[in-house]
N, C-alpha and C positions, 0 to 999 in steps of 0.2 A: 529323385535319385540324387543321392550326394555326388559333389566334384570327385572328391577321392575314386569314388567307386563309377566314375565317368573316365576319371583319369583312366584308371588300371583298364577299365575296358577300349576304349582308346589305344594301349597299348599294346593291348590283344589283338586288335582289328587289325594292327600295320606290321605287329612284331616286331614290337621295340624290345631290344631285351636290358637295353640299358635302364638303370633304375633311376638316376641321377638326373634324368632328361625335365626339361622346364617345361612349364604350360603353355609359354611360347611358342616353343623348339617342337610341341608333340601335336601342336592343333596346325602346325605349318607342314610338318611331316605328313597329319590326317589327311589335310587340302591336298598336299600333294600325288597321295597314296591312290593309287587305282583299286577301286575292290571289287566291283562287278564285275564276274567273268560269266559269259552269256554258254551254256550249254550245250548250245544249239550249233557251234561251232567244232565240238569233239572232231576226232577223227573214229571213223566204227569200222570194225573190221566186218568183211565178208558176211559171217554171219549175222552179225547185228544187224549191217542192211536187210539181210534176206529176212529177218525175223521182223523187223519194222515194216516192207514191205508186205509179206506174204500175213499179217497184222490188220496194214491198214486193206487190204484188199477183202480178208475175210471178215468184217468186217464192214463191210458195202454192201448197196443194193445188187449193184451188178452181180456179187456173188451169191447172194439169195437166189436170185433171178433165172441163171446159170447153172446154176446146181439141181435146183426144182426140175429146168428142164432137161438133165443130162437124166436124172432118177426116172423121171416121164419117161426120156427115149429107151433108155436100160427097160424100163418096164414094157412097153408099149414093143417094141422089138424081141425080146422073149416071150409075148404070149401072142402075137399077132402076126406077126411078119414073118419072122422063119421058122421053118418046117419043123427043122430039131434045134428047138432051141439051145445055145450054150451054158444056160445058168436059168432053167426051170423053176416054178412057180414059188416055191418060199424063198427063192435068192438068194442063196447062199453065198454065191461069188458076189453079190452084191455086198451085202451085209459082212464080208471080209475087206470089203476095200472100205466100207465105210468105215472099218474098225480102224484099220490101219489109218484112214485121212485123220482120224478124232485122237487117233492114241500120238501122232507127230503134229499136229494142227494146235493142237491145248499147250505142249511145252514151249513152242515157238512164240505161241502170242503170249504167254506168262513172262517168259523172256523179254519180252518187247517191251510189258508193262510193267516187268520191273525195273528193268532202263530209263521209261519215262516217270516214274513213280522216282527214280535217283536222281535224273534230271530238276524234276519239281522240287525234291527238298535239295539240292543244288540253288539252283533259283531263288529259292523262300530262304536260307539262306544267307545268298549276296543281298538280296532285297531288305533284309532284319540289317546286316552289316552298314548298307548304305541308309536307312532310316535310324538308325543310332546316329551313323557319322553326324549325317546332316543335325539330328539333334544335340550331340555335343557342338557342333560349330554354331548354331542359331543360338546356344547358353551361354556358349564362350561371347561371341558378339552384343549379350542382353547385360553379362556380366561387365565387359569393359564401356556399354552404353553406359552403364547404370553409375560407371566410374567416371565418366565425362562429366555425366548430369551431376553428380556431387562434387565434385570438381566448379563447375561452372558457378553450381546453386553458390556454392562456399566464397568462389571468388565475387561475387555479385554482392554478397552477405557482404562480404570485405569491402566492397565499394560504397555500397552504399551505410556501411559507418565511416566511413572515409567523407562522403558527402555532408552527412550528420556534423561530426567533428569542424570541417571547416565551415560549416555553417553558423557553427557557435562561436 
């Protein structure tokens, strides 16, 4: 990836919107700049709870578990236990409530999963944002090594014609 096209993204991450800014001025900016913000801190209203809750609950063995034996009892109570039953052998009343649990039960955990499904590209996201950073900053630091080293090579170069010369 070129510096240019480091730069500009760089400038994106922090919103600089000055154009004149140094490569200085923009890598001390990046250091400074906060970019991960962690999702998991929101604020969720009312329903959001109730839709993350009643999510991760249906969702559980316990509601497996629960449910199998609420159908048993429903069953098991209309054809054995009382006399005139309230909701006789195809179940109707049954198979109305199961409608109604399934037809409010699926929008709610959709709901849920598409929250966490925003959450995650949130997430992936800051995590792309702070994996750039760090790699512009690790280029910019290879880049002013790299100035050192030439630098030092150069003055050593210079020394040692220096040693040369007075030698002769």
């Amino acid at each position: 990836m070129s510096r240019k096209l480091k730069t500009a993204l760089a400038k994106r991450i922090i919103n600089v919107t000055d154009e004149n800014i140094g490569d200085e001025a923009l890598i001390h900016a990046l250091l400074e700049e906060e970019i991960y913000v962690n999702p998991e801190t929101e604020n969720l209203t009312f329903g959001e709870k109730a839709a993350d809750c009643l999510a991760k609950f249906a969702g559980s063995w316990l509601f497996i578990i629960s449910f199998c034996a609420f159908l048993a009892g429903w069953i098991i109570i209309n054809l054995f236990v009382i006399y005139n039953p309230f909701d006789p052998y195809p179940f109707i009343l049954l198979n109305l409530i199961l409608s109604c649990l399934a037809s409010i039960q699926a929008p709610l955990i959709m709901m849920s999963q598409n929250r966490q499904e925003e959450k995650d590209r949130r997430r992936a996201e800051g995590d792309y944002k702070v994996g750039l950073k760090s790699e512009i900053i690790i280029e910019d630091m290879h880049y002013k090594l790299d100035r050192i080293l030439a630098e030092m090579q150069a003055a050593q170069s210079e020394n040692n014609v220096t040693k040369v010369e007075k030698e002769d």
